[in-house]
C-alpha distance (Angstrom), angle and dihedral (degrees) to the residues before:
residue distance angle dihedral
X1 . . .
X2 4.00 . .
X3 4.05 115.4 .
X4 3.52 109.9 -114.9
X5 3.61 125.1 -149.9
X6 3.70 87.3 -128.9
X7 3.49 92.9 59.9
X8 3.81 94.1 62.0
X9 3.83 126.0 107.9
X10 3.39 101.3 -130.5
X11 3.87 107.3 88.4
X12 4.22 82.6 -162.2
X13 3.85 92.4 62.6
X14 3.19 100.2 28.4
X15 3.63 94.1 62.5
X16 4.09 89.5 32.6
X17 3.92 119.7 119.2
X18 3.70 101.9 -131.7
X19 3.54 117.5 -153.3
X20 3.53 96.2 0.6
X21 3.83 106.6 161.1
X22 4.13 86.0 45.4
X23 4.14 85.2 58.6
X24 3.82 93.4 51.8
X25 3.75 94.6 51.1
X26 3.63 118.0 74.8
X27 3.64 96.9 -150.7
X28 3.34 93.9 73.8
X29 4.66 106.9 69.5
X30 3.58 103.4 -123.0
X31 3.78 92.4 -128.1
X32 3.59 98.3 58.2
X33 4.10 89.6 50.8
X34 4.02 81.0 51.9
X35 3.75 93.1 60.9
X36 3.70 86.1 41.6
X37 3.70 89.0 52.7
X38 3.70 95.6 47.5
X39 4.32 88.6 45.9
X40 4.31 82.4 64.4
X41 3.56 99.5 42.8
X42 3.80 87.2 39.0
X43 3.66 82.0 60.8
X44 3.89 97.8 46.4
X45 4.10 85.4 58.7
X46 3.95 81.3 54.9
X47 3.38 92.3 57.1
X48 3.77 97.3 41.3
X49 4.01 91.2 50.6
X50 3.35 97.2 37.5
X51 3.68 103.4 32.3
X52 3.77 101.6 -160.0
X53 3.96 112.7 -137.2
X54 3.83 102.5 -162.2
X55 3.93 140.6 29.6
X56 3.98 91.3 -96.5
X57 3.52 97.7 51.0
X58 3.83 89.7 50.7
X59 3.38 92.6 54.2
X60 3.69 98.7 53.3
X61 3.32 84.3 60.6
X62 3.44 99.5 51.3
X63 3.74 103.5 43.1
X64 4.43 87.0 56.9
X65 4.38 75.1 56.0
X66 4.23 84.5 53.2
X67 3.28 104.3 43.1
X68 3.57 86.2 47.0
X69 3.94 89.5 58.3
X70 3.86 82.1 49.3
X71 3.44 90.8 65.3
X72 3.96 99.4 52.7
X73 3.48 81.7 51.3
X74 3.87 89.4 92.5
X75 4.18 92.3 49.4
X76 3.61 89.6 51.2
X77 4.04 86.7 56.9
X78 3.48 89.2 47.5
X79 3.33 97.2 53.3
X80 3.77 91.3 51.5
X81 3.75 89.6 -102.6
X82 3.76 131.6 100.5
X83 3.60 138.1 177.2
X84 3.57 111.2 -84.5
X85 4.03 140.2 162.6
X86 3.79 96.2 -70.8
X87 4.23 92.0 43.7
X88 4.09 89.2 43.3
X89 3.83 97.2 49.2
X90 4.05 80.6 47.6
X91 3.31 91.7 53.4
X92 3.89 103.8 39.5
X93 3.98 86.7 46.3
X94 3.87 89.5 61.5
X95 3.50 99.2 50.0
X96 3.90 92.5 44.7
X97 4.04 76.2 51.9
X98 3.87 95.6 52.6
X99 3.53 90.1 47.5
X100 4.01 99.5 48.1
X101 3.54 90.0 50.4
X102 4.09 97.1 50.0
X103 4.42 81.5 56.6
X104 3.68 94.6 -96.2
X105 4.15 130.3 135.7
X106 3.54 100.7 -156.1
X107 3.89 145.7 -179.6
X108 3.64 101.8 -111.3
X109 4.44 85.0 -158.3
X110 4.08 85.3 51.6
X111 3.90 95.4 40.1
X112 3.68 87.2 55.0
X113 4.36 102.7 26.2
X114 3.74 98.0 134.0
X115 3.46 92.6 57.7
X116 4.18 121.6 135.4
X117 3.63 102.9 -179.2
């Protein structure tokens, strides 16, 4: 069965609007911010099972959520889309979110250092 974000511990994600400003803009196909979407709350189960004690081990975690963005890089091209300033401040916002509300002052460039787009 799927994880939903409403199944999530966190009341702060759980009620979070992920990827907001990429829903409100056409340009970006709904179902590719979806899988984005499910990539961050994806990582917030992560965190939850795995509950990370330091920086480092936070950030392993969150560069396997990167790369994974990396890879719908190629279905945003395809869809006559891409990931571009106003869709990579989105997305950097939202893990800087995750990580402020599992307790943890980050560096949004190291949260998100594997990054291609």
């Amino acid at each position: 069965m799927a994880k939903k974000q409403e199944d999530l511990k966190n009341e702060s994600v759980r009620n979070y609007s992920f990827l907001k400003e990429m829903y409100e803009d056409s340009y970006f196909p709904s179902t590719l911010v979806d899988k984005g979407k499910a990539i961050l709350v994806g990582l917030c189960f992560k965190i939850e099972q795995e509950q990370p004690k330091s920086l480092d081990e936070l950030y392993e975690l969150t560069h396997v959520a990167t790369d994974k963005f990396n890879d719908l890089q190629e279905d945003f091209e395809e869809a006559d889309s891409e990931i571009e300033t106003g869709a990579r401040e989105a997305i950097a916002e939202d893990f800087a979110f995750v990580a402020k509300a599992y307790d943890f002052e980050v560096d949004i460039e190291e949260l998100i250092a594997t990054r291609e787009w």
